[in-house]
Structure formats: C-alpha cells, structure tokens
PyMOL commands that place a pseudoatom at each C-alpha (Angstrom):
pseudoatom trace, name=CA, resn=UNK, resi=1, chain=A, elem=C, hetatm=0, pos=[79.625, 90.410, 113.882]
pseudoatom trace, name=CA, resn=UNK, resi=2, chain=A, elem=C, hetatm=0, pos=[78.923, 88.757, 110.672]
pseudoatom trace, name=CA, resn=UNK, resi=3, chain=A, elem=C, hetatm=0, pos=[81.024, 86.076, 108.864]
pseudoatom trace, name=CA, resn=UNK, resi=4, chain=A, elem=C, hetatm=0, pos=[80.831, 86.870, 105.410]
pseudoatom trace, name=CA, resn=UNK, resi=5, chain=A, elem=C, hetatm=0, pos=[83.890, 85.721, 103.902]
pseudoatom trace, name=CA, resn=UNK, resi=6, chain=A, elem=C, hetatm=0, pos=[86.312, 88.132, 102.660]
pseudoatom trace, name=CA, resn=UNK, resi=7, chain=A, elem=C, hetatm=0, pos=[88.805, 88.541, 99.808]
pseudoatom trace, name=CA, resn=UNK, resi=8, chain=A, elem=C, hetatm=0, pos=[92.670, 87.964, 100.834]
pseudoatom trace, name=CA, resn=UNK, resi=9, chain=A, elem=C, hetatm=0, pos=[94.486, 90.278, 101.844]
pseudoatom trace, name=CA, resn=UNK, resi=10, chain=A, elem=C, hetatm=0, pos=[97.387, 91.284, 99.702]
pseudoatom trace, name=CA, resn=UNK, resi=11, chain=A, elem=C, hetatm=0, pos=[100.658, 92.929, 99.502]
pseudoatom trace, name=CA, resn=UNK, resi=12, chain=A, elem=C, hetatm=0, pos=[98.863, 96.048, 97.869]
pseudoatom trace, name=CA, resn=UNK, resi=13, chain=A, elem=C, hetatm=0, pos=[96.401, 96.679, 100.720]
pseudoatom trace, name=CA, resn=UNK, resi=14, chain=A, elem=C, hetatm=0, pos=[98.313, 99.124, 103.080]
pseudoatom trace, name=CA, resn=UNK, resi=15, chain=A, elem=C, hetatm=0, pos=[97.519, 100.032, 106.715]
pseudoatom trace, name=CA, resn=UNK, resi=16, chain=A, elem=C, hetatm=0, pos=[95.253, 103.385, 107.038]
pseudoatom trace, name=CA, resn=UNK, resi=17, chain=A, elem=C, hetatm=0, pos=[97.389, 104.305, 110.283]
pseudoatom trace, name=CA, resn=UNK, resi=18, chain=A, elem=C, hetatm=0, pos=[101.311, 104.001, 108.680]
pseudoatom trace, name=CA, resn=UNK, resi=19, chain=A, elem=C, hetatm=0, pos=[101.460, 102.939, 105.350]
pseudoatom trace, name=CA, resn=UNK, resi=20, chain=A, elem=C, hetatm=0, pos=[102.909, 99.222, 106.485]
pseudoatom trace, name=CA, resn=UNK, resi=21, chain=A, elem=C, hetatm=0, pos=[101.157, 95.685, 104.842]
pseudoatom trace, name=CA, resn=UNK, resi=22, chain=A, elem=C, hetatm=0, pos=[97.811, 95.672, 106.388]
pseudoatom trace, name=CA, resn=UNK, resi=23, chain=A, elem=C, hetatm=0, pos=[97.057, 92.241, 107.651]
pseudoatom trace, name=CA, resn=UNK, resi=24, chain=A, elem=C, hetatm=0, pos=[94.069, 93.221, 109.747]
pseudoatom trace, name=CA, resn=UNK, resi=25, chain=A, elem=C, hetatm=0, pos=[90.491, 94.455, 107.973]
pseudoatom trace, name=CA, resn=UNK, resi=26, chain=A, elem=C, hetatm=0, pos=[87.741, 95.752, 110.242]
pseudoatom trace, name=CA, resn=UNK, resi=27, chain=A, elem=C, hetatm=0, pos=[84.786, 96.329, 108.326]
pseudoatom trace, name=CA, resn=UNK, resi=28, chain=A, elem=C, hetatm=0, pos=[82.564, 99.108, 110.023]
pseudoatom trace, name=CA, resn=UNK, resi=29, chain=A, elem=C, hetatm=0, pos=[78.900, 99.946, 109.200]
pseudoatom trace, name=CA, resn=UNK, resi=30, chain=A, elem=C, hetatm=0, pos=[80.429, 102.691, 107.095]
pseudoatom trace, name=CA, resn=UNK, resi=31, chain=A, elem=C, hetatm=0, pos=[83.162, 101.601, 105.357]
pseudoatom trace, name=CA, resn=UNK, resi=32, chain=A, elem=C, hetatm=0, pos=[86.133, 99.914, 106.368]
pseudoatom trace, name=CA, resn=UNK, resi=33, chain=A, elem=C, hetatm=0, pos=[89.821, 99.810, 107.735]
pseudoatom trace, name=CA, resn=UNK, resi=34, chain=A, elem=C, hetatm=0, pos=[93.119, 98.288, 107.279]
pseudoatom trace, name=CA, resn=UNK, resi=35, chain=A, elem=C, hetatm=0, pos=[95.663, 97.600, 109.383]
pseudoatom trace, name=CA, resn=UNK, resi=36, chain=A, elem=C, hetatm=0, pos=[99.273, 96.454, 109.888]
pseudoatom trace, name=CA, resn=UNK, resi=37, chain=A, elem=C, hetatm=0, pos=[99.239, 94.028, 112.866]
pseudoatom trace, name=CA, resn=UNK, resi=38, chain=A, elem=C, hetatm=0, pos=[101.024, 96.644, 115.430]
pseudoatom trace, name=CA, resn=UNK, resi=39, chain=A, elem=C, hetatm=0, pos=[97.995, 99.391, 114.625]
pseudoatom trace, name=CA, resn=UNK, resi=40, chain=A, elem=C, hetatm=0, pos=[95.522, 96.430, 115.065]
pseudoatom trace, name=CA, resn=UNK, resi=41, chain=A, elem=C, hetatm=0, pos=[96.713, 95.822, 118.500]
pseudoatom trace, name=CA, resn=UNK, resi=42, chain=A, elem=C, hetatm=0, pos=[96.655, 99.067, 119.386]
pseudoatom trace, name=CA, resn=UNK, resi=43, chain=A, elem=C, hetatm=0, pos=[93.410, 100.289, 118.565]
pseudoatom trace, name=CA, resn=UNK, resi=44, chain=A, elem=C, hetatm=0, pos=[91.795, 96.662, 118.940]
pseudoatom trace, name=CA, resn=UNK, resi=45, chain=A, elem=C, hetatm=0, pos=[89.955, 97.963, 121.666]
pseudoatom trace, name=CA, resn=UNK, resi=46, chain=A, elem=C, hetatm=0, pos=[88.398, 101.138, 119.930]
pseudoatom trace, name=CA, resn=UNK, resi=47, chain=A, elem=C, hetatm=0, pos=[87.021, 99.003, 117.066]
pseudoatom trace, name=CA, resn=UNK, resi=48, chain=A, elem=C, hetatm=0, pos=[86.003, 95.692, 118.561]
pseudoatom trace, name=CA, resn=UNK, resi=49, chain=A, elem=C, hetatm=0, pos=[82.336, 97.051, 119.802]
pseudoatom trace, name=CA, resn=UNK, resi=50, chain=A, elem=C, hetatm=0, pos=[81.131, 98.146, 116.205]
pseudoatom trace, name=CA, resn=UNK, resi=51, chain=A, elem=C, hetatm=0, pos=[82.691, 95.986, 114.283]
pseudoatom trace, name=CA, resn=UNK, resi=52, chain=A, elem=C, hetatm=0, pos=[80.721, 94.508, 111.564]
pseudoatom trace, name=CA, resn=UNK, resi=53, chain=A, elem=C, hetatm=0, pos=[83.214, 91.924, 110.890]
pseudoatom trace, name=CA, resn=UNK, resi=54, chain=A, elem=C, hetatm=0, pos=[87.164, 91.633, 111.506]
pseudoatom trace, name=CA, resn=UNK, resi=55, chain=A, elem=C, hetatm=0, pos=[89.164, 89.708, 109.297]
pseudoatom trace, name=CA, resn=UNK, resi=56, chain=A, elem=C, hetatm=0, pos=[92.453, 88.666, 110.972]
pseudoatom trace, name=CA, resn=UNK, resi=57, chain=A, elem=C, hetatm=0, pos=[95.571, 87.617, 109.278]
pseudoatom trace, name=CA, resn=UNK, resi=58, chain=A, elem=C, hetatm=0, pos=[98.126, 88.257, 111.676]
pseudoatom trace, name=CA, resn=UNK, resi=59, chain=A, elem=C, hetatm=0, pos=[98.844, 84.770, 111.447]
pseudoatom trace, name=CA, resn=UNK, resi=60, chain=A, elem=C, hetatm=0, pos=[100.481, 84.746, 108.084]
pseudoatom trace, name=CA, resn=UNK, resi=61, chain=A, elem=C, hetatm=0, pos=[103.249, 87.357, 109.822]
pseudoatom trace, name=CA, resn=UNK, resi=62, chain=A, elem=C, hetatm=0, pos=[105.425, 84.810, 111.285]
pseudoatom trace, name=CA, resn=UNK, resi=63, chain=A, elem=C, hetatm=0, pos=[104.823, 82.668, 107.897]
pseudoatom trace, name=CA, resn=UNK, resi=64, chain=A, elem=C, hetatm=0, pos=[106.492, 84.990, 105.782]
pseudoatom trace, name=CA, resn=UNK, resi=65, chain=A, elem=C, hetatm=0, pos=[108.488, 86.452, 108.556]
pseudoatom trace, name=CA, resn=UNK, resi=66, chain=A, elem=C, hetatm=0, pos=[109.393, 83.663, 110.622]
pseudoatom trace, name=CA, resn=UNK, resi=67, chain=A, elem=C, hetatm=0, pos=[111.805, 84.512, 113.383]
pseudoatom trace, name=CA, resn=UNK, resi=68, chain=A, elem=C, hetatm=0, pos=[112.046, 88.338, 112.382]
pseudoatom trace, name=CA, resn=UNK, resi=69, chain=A, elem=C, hetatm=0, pos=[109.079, 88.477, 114.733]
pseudoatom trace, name=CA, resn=UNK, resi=70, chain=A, elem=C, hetatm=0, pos=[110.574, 87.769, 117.595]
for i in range(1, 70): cmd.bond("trace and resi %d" % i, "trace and resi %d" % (i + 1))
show_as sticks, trace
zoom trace
C-alpha cells in the first residue's frame, strides 16, 4: 500500500454501497471506492489484499457523533 496523501473526505462524498457519508476511501488499481464506516467493516476483508491505499476516517464518527455511536 502506498501513502500518498489524500484529499478530505467531505459531506458530499457518499458511500458506493448505501448512499450514507462515506468516511472510508479504498483506492484500487482501477479506480476507487467509498464507504460509510458500517460497509467498510463489512467488506474490509474483500478489499484489504489489493488495496492500493485506504484512507480511514472512521475516527471523525464519534467527533461529530459523539455518543450516538454507542
């Protein structure tokens, strides 16, 4: 995996799986993928072999969501 550093994700980018606030990129050797931190989980497994590079902001969930998480 490389570590070239990526652009923030916003409000605008949208999770390819359901539509939610992707807070997960996985960039592939095609193209790449957003997701919302529940479809990361999931298909964490499916992606983490040929992954280029994953760029994970999962943390900033309980930032703005704080206690909604739990």
């Amino acid at each position: 995996m490389t570590t070239t550093t990526l652009a923030p994700l916003t409000a605008a980018d949208r999770c390819d799986r359901c539509g939610a606030q992707a807070y997960v990129r996985v960039v592939l050797p095609v193209g790449e993928l957003l997701f919302c931190g529940h479809h990361a989980r999931k298909h964490a497994a499916a992606y983490a072999d040929v992954a280029l590079q994953v760029q994970d902001e999962t943390d900033r969930l309980a930032e703005e969501h704080g206690a909604a998480l739990r």
